[in-house]
C-alpha positions in Angstrom: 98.2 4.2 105.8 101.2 6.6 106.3 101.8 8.6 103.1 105.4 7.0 102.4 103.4 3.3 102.7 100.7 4.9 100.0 103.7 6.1 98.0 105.9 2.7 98.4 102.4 1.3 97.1 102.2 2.9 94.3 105.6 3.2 93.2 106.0 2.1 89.5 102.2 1.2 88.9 101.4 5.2 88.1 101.8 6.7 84.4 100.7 10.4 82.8 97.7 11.0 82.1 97.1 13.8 79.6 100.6 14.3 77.9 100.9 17.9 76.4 103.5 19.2 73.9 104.7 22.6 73.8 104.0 24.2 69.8 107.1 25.9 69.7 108.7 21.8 68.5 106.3 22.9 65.4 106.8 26.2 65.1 107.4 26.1 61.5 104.7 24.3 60.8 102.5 26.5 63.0 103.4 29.7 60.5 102.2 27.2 57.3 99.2 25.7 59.2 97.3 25.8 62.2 94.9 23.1 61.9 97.0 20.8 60.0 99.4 20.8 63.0 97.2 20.5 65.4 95.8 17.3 63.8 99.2 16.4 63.7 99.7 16.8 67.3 96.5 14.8 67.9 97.2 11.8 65.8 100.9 11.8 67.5 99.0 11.1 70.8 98.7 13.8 72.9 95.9 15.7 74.2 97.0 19.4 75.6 99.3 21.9 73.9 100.8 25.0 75.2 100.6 27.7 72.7 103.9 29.8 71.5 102.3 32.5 69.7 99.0 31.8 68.0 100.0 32.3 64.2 96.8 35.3 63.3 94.2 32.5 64.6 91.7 34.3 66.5 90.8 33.2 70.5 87.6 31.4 69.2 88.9 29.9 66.2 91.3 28.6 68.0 89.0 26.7 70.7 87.0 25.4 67.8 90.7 23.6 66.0 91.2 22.5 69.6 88.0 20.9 70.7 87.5 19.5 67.0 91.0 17.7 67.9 90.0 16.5 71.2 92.9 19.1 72.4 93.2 21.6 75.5 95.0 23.9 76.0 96.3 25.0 79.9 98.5 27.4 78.8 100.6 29.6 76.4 103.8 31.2 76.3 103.6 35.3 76.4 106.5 37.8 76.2 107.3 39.9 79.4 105.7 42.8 77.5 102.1 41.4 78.2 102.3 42.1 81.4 102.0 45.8 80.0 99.1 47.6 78.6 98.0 44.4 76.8 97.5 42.4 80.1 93.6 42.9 80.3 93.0 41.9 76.8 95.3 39.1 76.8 93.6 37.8 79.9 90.3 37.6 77.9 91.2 35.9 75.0 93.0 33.1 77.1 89.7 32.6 78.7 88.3 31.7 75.7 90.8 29.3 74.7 90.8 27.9 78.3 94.1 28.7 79.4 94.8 28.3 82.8 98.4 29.7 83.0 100.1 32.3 81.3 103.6 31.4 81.6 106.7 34.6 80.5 109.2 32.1 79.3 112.4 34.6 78.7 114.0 37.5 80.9 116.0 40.0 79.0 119.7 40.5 79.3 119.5 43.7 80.9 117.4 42.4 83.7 119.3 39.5 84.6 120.7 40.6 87.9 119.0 40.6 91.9 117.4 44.1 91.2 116.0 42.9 88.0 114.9 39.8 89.7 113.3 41.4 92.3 111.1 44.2 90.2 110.0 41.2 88.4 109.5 39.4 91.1 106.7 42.5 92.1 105.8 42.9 88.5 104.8 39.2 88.3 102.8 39.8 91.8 101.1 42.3 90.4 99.7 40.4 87.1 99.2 37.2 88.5 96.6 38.9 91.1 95.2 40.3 87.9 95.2 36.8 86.2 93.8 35.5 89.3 90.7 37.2 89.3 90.4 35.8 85.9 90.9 32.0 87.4 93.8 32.0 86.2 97.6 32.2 87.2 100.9 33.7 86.0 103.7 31.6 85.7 107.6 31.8 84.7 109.2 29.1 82.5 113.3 29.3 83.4 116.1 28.8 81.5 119.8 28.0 82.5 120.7 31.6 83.1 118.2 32.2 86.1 120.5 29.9 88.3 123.3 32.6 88.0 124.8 33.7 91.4 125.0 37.5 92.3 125.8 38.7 95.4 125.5 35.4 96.5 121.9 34.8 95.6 120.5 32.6 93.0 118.6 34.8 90.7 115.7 31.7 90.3 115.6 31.7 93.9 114.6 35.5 94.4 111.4 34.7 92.3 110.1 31.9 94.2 111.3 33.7 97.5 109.0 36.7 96.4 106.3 36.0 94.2 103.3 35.0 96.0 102.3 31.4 95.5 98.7 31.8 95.2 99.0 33.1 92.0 102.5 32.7 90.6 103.1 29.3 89.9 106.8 28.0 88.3 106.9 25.8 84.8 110.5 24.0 85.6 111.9 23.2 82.4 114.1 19.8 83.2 116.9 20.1 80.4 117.7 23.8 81.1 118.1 23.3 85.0 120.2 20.3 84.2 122.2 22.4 81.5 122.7 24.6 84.9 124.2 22.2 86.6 120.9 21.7 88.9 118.8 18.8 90.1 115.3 19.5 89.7 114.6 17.4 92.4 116.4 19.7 94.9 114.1 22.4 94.0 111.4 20.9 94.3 112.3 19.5 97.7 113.1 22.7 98.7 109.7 24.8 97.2 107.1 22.0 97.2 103.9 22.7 95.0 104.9 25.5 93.3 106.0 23.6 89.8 102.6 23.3 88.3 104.3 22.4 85.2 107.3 20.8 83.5 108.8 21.1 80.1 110.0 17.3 79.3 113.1 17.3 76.8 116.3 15.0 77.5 119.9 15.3 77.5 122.8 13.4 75.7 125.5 12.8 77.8 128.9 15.2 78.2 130.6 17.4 77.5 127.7 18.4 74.3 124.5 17.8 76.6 122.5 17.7 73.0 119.3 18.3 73.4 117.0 14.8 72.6 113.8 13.3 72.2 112.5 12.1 76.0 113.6 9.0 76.6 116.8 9.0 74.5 119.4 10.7 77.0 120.3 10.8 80.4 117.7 12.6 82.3 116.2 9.5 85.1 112.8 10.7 84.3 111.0 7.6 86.5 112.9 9.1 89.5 111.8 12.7 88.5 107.9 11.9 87.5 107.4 10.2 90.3 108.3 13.1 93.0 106.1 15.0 90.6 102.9 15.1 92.7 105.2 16.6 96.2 106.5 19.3 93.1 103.1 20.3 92.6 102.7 19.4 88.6 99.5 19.8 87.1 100.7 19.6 83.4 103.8 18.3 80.9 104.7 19.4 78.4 107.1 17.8 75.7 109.5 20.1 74.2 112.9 20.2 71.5 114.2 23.4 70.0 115.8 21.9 67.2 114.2 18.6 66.0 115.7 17.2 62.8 112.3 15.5 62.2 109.8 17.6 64.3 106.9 14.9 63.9 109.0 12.0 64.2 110.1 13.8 67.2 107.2 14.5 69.0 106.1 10.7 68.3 108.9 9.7 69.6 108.9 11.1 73.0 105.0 10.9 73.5 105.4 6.7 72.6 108.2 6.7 75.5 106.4 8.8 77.8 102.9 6.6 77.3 104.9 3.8 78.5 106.9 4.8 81.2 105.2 3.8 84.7 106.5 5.8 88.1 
């Protein structure tokens, strides 16, 4: 069977698996309670998290509040910084918590031009071989600013141009691409397998493109989930900056995403 007959087959019969949330949605609840929101999290319906900081809990206390939840966690959100004297260290207590990724989610200002892109492009070479020999990987979580043009390249494009593959791997946030002006599906036409991950969050419609709960914009996401395997997604993660209702939130979007086949 040709692989677009296997695909045709399964078109629409296919759902997630393992639905993750990214903590940051419960960040305030993080700083008043660790386990309590992580028994939140469970009872919501979802079964990995990706860490935003870790709130003073050590590496195995936090393994213990995550297996007692029936939770894993593949990866966590880390400051550029890291990368710095701190790598080693950092490296060891995500391997205790059983990260697999280690994901920078924001480039400064000052850095957000090709030169910048490219010494980060080396710098992220250079820790993800690090992180590799851990069995782990690096990885870079974009925002809407990376699709800048300068000199006429796009800034996102120099790091998947540069960084080596086998162990720098992209998390392709949907709403900030699409806040760009970009399809995701273009990119990941045109870099197959290297978005291990996706940040889920939806989109009103224009001019505001508010920020929602999956499932209650604009954003196709049958189309998108189900070009997910060619992307190379491992992992999803739900995500909204400002809920109004952070729990009813994160219900919300994990009932729609349960139910959604692709």
């Amino acid at each position: 069977m040709t692989a677009a007959a296997l695909h045709a087959q399964r078109a629409g019969t296919r759902k997630l698996g393992r639905i993750g949330l990214q903590l940051y949605t419960l960040r305030d609840m993080m700083k008043r309670s660790v386990p309590r929101t992580l028994e939140e999290v469970a009872k919501a319906g979802y079964r990995e998290v990706e860490f935003a900081g870790y709130f003073s809990v050590k590496p195995r206390e936090m393994k213990r509040l995550l297996d007692a939840n029936g939770l894993t966690s593949p990866s966590a959100h880390i400051a550029m910084d890291t990368l710095g004297t701190t790598w080693e260290s950092t490296l060891e207590d995500a391997t205790i918590i059983g990260h697999e990724y280690l994901t920078v989610a924001w480039i400064d200002d000052g850095e957000r031009t090709v030169e910048g892109f490219k010494r980060i492009a080396e710098r992220f070479n250079t820790a993800g071989r690090a992180a590799q020999a851990q069995g782990m990987k690096l990885a870079y979580h974009n925002h809407a600013y990376g699709f800048e043009t300068m000199n006429g390249q796009v800034l996102y494009d120099i790091l998947l141009r540069e960084t080596d593959a086998s162990c720098v791997a992209m998390e392709a946030d949907v709403y900030w691409m699409r806040q760009a002006r970009q399809d995701p599906l273009d990119w990941f036409a045109r870099y197959p397998g290297r978005f291990h991950m996706l940040h889920l969050k939806d989109m009103g419609p224009p001019p505001k493109n508010e920020m929602l709960d999956v499932g209650k914009g604009v954003i196709d996401w049958r189309t998108l989930l189900s070009r997910s395997d060619a992307a190379g997604v491992r992992h999803c993660f739900v995500e909204h900056d400002e809920p109004r209702d952070p729990i009813e939130s994160i219900r919300s979007s994990c009932r729609y995403l349960r139910a959604l086949s692709f």
